[in-house]
FITI-394738 format. One record per residue (C-alpha): residue in three letters; residue number from 1; y, x, z. Coordinates in steps of 0.02 Angstrom, whole numbers. Layout:
REM FITI-394738
{'ALA', NUM, {Y, X, Z}} ...
This chain:
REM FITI-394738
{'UNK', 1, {-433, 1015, 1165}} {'UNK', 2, {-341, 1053, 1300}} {'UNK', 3, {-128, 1035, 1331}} {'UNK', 4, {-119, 1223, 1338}} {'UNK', 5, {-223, 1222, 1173}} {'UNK', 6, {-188, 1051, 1067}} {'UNK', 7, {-246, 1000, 907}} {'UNK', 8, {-148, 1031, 772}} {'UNK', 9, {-150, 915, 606}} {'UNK', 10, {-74, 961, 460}} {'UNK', 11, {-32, 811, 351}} {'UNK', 12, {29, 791, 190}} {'UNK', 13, {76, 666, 76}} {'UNK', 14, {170, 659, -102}} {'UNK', 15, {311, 581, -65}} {'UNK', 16, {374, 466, 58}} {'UNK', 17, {397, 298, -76}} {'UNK', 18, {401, 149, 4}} {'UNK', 19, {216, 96, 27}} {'UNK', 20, {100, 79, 160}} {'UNK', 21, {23, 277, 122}} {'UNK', 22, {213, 333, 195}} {'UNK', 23, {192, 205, 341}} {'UNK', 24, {36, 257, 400}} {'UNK', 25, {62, 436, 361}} {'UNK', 26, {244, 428, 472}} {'UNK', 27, {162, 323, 612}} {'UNK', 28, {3, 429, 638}} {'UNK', 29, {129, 599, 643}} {'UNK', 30, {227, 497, 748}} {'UNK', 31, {90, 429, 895}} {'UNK', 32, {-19, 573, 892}} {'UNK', 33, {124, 676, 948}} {'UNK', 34, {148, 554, 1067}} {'UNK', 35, {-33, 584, 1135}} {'UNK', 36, {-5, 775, 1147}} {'UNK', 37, {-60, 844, 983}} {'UNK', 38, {28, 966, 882}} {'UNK', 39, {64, 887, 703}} {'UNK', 40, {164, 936, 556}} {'UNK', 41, {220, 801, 411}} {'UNK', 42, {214, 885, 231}} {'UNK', 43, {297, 781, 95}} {'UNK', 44, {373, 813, -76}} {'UNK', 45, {521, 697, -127}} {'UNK', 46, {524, 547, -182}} {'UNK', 47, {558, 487, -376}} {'UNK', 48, {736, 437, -424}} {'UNK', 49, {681, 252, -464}} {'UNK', 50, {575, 236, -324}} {'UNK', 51, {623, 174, -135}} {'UNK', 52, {649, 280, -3}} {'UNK', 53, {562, 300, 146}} {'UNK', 54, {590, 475, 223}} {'UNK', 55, {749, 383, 314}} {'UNK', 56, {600, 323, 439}} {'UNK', 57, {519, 504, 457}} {'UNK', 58, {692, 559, 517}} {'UNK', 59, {696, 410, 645}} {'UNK', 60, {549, 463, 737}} {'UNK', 61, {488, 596, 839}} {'UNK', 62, {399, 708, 723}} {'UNK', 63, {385, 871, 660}} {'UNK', 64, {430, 840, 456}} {'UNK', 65, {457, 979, 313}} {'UNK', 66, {502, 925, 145}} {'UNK', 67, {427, 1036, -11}} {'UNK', 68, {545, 1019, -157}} {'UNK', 69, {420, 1048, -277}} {'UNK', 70, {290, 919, -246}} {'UNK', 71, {312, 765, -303}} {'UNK', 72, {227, 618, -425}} {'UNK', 73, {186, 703, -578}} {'UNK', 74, {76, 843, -617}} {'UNK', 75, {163, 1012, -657}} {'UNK', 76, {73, 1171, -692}} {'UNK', 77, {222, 1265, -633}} {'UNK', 78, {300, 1173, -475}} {'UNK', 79, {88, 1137, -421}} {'UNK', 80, {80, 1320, -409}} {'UNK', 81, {222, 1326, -315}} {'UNK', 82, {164, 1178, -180}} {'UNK', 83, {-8, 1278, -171}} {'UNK', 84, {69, 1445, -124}} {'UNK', 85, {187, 1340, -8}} {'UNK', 86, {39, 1276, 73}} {'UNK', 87, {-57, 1410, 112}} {'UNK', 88, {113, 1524, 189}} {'UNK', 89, {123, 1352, 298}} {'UNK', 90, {-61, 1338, 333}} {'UNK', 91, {-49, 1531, 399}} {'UNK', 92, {89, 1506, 500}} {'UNK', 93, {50, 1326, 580}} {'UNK', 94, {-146, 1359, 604}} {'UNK', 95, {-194, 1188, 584}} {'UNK', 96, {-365, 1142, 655}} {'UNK', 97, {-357, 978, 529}} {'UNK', 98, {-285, 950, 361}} {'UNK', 99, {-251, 782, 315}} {'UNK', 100, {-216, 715, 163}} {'UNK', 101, {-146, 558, 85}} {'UNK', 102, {-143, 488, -71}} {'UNK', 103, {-217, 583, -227}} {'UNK', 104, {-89, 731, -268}} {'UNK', 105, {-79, 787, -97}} {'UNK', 106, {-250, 765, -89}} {'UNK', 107, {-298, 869, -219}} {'UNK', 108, {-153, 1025, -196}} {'UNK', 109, {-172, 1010, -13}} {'UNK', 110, {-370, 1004, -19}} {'UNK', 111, {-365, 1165, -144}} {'UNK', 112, {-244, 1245, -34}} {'UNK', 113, {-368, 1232, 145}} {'UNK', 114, {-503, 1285, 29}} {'UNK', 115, {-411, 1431, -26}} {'UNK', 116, {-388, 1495, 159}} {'UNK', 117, {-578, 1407, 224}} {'UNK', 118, {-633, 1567, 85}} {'UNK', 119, {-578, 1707, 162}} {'UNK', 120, {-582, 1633, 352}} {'UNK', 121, {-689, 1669, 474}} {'UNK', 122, {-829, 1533, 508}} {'UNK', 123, {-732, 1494, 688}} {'UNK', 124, {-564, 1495, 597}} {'UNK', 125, {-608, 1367, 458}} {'UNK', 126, {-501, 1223, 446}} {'UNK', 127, {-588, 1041, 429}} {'UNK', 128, {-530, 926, 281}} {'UNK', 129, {-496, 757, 275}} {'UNK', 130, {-430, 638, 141}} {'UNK', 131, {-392, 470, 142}} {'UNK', 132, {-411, 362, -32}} {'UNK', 133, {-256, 221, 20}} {'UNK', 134, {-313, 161, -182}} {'UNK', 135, {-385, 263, -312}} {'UNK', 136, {-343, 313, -502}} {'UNK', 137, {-496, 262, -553}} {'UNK', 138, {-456, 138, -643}} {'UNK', 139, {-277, 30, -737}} {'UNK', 140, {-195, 171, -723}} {'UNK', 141, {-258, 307, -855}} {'UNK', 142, {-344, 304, -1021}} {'UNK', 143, {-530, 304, -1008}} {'UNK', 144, {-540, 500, -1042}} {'UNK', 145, {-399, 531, -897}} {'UNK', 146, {-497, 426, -771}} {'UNK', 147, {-674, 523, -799}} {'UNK', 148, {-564, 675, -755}} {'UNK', 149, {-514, 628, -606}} {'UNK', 150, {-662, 558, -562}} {'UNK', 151, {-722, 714, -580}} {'UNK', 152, {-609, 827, -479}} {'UNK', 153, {-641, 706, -349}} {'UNK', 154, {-812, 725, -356}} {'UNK', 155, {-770, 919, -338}} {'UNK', 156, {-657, 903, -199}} {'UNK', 157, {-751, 786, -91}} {'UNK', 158, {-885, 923, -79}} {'UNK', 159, {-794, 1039, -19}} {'UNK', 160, {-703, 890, 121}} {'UNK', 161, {-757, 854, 292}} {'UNK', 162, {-727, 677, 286}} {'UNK', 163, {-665, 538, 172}} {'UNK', 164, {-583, 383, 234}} {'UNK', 165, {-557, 247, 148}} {'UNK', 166, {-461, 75, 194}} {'UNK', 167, {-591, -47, 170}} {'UNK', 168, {-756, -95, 150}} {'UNK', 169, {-752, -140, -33}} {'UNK', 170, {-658, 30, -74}} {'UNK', 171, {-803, 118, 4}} {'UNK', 172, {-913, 22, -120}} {'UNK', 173, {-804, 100, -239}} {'UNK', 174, {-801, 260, -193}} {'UNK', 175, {-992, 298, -139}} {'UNK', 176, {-1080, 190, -260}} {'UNK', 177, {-957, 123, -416}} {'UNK', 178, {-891, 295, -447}} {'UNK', 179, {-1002, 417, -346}} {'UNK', 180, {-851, 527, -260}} {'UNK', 181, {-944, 549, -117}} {'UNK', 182, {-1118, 505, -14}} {'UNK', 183, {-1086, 364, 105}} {'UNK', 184, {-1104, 477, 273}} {'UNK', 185, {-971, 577, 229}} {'UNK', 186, {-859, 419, 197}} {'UNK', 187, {-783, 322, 359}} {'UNK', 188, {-685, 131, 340}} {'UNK', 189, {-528, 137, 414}} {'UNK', 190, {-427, -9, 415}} {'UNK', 191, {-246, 9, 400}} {'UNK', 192, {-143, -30, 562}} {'UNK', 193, {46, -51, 555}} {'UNK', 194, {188, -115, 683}} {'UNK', 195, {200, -292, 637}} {'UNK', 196, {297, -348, 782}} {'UNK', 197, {462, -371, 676}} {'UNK', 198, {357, -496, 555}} {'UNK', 199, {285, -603, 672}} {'UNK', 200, {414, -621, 801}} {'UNK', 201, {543, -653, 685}} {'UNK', 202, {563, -861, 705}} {'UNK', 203, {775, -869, 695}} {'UNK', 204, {797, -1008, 563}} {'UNK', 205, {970, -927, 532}} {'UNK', 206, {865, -779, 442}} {'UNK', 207, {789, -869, 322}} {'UNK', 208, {956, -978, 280}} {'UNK', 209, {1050, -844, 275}} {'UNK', 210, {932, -748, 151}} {'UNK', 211, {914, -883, 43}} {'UNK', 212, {1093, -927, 26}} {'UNK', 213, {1128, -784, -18}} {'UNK', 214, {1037, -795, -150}} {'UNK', 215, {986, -962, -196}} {'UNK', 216, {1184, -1012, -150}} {'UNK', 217, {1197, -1109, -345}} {'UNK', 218, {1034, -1176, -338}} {'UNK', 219, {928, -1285, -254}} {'UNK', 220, {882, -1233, -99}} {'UNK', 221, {736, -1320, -42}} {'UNK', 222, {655, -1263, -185}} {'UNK', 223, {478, -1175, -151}} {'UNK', 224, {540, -982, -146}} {'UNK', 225, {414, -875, -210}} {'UNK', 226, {425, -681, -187}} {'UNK', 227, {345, -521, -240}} {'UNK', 228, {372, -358, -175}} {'UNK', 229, {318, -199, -238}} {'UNK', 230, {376, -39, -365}} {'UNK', 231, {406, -122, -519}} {'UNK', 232, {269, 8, -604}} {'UNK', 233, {112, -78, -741}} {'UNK', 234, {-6, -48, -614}} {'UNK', 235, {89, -187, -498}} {'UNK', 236, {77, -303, -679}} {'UNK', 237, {235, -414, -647}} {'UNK', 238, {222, -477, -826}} {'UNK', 239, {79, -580, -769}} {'UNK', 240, {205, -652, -617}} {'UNK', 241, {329, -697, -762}} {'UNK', 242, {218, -771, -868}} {'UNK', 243, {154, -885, -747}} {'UNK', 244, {311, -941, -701}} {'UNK', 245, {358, -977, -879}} {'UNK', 246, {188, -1071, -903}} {'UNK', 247, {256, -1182, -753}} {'UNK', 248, {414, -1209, -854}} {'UNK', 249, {302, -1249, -1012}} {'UNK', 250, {236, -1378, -899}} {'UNK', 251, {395, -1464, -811}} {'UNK', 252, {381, -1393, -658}} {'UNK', 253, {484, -1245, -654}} {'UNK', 254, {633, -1321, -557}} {'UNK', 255, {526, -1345, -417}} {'UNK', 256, {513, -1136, -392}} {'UNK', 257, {613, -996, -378}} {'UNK', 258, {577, -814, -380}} {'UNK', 259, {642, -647, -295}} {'UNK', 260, {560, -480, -366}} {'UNK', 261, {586, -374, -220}} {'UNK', 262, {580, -166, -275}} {'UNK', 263, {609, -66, -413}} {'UNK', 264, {550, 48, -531}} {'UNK', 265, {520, 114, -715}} {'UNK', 266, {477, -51, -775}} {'UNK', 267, {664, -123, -718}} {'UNK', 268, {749, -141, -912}} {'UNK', 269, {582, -207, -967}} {'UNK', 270, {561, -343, -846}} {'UNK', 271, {724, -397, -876}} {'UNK', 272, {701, -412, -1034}} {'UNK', 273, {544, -489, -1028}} {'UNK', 274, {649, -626, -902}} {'UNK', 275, {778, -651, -1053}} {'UNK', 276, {620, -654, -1181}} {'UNK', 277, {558, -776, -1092}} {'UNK', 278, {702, -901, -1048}} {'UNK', 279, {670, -889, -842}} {'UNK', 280, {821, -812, -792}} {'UNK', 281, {867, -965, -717}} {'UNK', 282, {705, -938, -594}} {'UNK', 283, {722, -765, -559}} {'UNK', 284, {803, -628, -473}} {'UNK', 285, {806, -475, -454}} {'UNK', 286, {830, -417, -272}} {'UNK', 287, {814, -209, -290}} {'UNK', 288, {751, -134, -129}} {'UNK', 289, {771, -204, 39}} {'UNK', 290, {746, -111, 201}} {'UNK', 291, {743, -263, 320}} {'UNK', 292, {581, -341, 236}} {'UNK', 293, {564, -444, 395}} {'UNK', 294, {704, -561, 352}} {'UNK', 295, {654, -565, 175}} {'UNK', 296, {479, -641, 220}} {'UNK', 297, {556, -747, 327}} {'UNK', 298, {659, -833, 186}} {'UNK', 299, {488, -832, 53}} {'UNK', 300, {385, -988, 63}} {'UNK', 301, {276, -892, -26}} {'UNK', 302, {211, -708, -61}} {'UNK', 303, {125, -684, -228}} {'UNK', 304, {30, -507, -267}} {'UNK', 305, {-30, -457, -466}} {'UNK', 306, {-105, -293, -470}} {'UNK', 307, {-225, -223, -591}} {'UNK', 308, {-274, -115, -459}} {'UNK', 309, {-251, -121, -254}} {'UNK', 310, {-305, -22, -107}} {'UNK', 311, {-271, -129, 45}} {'UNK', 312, {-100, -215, -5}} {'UNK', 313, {36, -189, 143}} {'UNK', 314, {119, -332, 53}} {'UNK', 315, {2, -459, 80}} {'UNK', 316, {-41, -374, 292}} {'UNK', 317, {163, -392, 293}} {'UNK', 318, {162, -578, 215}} {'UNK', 319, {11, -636, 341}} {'UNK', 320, {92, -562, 475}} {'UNK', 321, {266, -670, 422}} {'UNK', 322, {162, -831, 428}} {'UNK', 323, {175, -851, 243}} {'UNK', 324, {32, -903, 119}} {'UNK', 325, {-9, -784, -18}} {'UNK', 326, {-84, -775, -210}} {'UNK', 327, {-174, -611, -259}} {'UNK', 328, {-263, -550, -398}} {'UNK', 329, {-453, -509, -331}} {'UNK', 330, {-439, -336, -341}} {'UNK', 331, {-482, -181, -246}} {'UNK', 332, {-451, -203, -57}} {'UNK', 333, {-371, -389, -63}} {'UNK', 334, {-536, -489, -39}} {'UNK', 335, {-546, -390, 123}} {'UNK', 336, {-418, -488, 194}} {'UNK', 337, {-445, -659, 142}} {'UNK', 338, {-571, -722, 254}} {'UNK', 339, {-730, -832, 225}} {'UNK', 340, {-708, -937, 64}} {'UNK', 341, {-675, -1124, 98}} {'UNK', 342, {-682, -1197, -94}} {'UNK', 343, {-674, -1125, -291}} {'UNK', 344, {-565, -1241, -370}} {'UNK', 345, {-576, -1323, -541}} {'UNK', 346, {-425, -1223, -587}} {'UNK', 347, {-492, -1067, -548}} {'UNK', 348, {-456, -1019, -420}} {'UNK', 349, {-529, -965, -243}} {'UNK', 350, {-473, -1040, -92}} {'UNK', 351, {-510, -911, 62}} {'UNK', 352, {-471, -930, 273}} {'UNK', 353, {-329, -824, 253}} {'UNK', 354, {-259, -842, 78}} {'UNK', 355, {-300, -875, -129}} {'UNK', 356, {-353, -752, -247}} {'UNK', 357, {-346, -778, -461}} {'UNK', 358, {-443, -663, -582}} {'UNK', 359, {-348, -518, -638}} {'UNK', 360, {-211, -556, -803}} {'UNK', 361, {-241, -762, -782}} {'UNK', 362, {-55, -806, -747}} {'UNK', 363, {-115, -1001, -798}} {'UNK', 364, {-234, -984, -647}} {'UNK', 365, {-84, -892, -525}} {'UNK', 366, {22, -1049, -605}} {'UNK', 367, {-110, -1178, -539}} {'UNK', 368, {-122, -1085, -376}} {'UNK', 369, {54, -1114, -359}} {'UNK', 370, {48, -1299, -392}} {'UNK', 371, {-87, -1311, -276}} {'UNK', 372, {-1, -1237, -134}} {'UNK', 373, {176, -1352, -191}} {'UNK', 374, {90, -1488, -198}} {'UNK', 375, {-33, -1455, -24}} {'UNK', 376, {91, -1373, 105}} {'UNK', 377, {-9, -1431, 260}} {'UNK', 378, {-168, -1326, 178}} {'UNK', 379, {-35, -1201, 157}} {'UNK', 380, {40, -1194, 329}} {'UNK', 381, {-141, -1187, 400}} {'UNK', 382, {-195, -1041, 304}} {'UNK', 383, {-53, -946, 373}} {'UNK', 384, {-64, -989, 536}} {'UNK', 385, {-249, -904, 507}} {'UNK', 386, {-200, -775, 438}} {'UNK', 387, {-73, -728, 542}} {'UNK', 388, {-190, -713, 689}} {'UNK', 389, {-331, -625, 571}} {'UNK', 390, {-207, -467, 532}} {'UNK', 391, {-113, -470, 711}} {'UNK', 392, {-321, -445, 765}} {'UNK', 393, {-368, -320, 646}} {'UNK', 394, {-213, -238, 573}} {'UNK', 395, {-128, -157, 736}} {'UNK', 396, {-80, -2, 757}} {'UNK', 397, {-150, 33, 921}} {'UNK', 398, {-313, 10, 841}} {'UNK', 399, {-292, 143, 693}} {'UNK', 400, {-219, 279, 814}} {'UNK', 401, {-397, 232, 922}} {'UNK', 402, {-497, 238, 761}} {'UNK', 403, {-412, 411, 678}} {'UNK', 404, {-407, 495, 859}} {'UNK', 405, {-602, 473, 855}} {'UNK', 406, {-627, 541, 683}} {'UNK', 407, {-542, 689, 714}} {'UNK', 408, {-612, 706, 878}} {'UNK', 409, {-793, 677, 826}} {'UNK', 410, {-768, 821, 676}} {'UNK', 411, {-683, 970, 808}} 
C-alpha cells in the first residue's frame, strides 16, 4: 500500500484490563501508526474490580474509541448493540484488516466483518484475523460450556483469514488438542513488549524503598516472594497460600514473605482464606500497581499458579527484572523456560530460564521455594539466563516485524 492509500486495521479488544492482550493490542495501534498505517483501537470498558489500562491508550499516539457496551460478560442485549456498533464503524472506517484480541472481541468483532464480507463485493472484503493470547478451553467453564466454545471457535475460524497464536505449544492446542483450526491457517507469534524499564532498572534505592514500605515491621532480608495477576480462579492463588502455609507447617515460614500484587473478584475470599489459614503475618496485599518495574525490583522472587496460561507477561516481566520464577506447567509457560537442566526428587523441574510444578501441588511450589532459599547462586544464574533469553526473543521490534509481515503477506 501506498502513503496516499495506507492500510487500515481495525482492532478490537474487550477491554483494556491490565494484561499483556491490552499491551500488545496498545503497542501494535501505537507503532503501526508510526510506520504509516491507518489504525483504529476498539475497546469496551473495563470491569469495576479489574485494573485499568486505557490510561496507556490515552498516552500514546493512536486513534482509540471506547464502546460502552462491550465488555467481559456475555449479554444478549448490549452484544447486539457492540455488533450493530461494529458494522456502522466498519462502514465508515473501511478497514482492509480486522483484528481481534482475546475471545469476546473475537467472536462479536469476527461476526460483525462477516456480516459486511456477505453483502461486499469480492474486492471490498475485509480479511480477518484473531489472535488466541489464551483460550477458554479449559479451567474456566464447566465441561458443557467449554464444548460450546469450542465449537463457535471452530465456526469462526472458518470463516478467519488467519489465526495467531503466542506460542508453539498453544498452537498444539489449538490445531491438534482442540481442532479450532488446520495448522496453515494458524501462525506463532511470540509476544514482544518494551522491557527497557525492567531491565535497566538497577537503583538499589528502588528495591529498599519498596520493601520498606512494606516489609517496614518485619524482617527485611527475608526472601520476598511476589505474585502478580487479577485475583480471578483461573490465576488459583489458593494454591500460592497454601504453599506458603505448608512452609509454615514446616518451620520455615519466617524465612518468606509475600506481596499479592492485583485485584479482583476473588479479593474477600483470599483474605479470608489468609485469616483461615493463620499467614497473615506472611502476606500482603498490595492492590494494583502501575510502576511494576520497581515492584520487581524489590521481589527476590516471582511465583505464577494458573490453571490455565497463554504466554504469562508476568513471568516475560519477572525475566526481564532479573528475578527467578516458579510456574505451574501450563499452557504457554514451558515456552519460556529453556532446555531442562534436572527433575528434582521434590518434583519439580529445573529449566535454563526458570522452575515449573504440576498444576494444584502447592507442597511441590513449597519445595521449589526451599530450593531456590536454600540455592541462591543456582538462582541468580537462572536469571541472569533468562534475562538475556526474553531481552532476545520478547522485543517489541521483533513483533511489529513479525505482525507487519502477516498482514502484509494476506493483502
Amino acid at each position: 500500500m501506498s502513503s496516499e492509500n495506507p492500510l487500515r486495521i481495525l482492532r478490537i479488544i474487550a477491554r483494556l484490563n491490565i494484561g499483556g492482550p491490552a499491551i500488545q493490542a496498545i503497542l501494535l495501534s501505537e507503532h503501526l501508526f508510526e510506520k504509516g498505517y491507518q489504525t483504529l483501537l476498539i475497546s469496551g470498558k473495563v470491569g469495576r474490580l479489574e485494573g485499568d489500562m486505557s490510561y496507556l491508550a490515552d498516552t500514546r499516539k493512536i486513534n482509540f474509541k471506547i464502546i460502552s457496551h462491550l465488555g467481559r460478560n456475555i449479554s444478549l442485549i448490549s452484544d447486539l448493540k457492540t455488533l450493530i456498533s461494529l458494522i456502522k464503524i466498519i462502514k465508515k472506517f473501511n478497514p482492509h484488516i480486522i483484528h481481534t484480541h482475546t475471545a469476546k472481541a473475537g467472536t462479536i468483532g469476527r461476526l460483525a466483518g462477516m456480516g459486511f464480507n456477505f453483502f461486499a463485493r469480492p474486492n471490498r472484503k475485509i480479511k480477518l484475523i484473531h489472535t488466541f493470547h489464551g483460550h477458554v478451553f479449559h479451567g474456566y467453564f464447566n465441561p458443557v460450556k467449554s464444548k460450546g466454545f469450542i465449537l463457535i471457535e471452530r465456526l469462526l475460524a472458518r470463516f478467519t483469514d488467519r489465526i495467531i497464536v503466542i506460542s508453539a505449544l498453544q498452537k498444539e492446542d489449538i490445531c491438534k488438542k482442540f481442532k479450532i483450526a488446520k495448522s496453515q491457517k494458524v501462525r506463532v507469534v511470540p509476544l514482544g513488549f518494551d522491557l527497557k524499564d525492567f531491565s535497566d532498572l538497577n537503583n538499589e534505592k528502588v528495591r529498599e524503598k519498596i520493601r520498606f514500605q512494606y516489609l517496614s515491621r518485619r524482617n527485611a532480608d527475608t526472601l520476598l516472594l511476589g505474585i502478580v495477576g487479577r485475583l480471578t480462579s483461573i490465576k488459583n492463588h489458593h494454591m500460592f497460600l497454601r504453599a506458603i502455609r505448608y512452609l509454615k507447617d514446616a518451620g520455615s515460614a519466617s524465612c518468606y514473605q509475600s506481596l499479592i500484587i492485583g485485584g479482583g473478584e476473588l479479593y474477600d475470599d483470599l483474605v479470608r482464606l489468609v485469616d483461615d489459614l493463620e499467614i497473615s503475618e506472611s502476606v500482603i496485599f498490595t492492590g494494583w500497581q502501575k510502576g511494576m518495574a520497581s515492584f520487581y525490583k524489590a521481589l527476590d522472587v516471582v511465583a505464577l499458579t494458573s490453571k490455565n496460561e497463554g504466554t504469562p507477561v508476568t513471568l516475560i516481566e519477572a525475566m526481564a527484572a532479573k528475578k527467578p520464577v516458579i510456574a505451574t506447567d501450563v499452557g504457554g509457560v514451558r515456552d519460556l523456560m529453556g532446555p531442562v537442566i534436572e527433575k528434582k526428587l521434590d518434583g519439580f523441574i529445573l529449566y535454563q530460564n526458570g522452575i515449573t510444578v504440576p498444576s494444584e501441588r502447592f507442597d511441590i511450589f513449597a519445595n521449589a521455594l526451599t530450593f531456590l532459599f536454600h540455592n541462591q547462586d543456582v538462582a541468580r544464574q537462572m536469571a541472569d539466563r533468562a534475562q538475556k533469553y526474553v531481552l532476545q526473543h520478547y522485543s517489541e521490534e521483533r513483533l511489529f516485524k513479525d505482525i507487519d509481515a502477516v498482514y502484509r503477506n494476506l493483502i
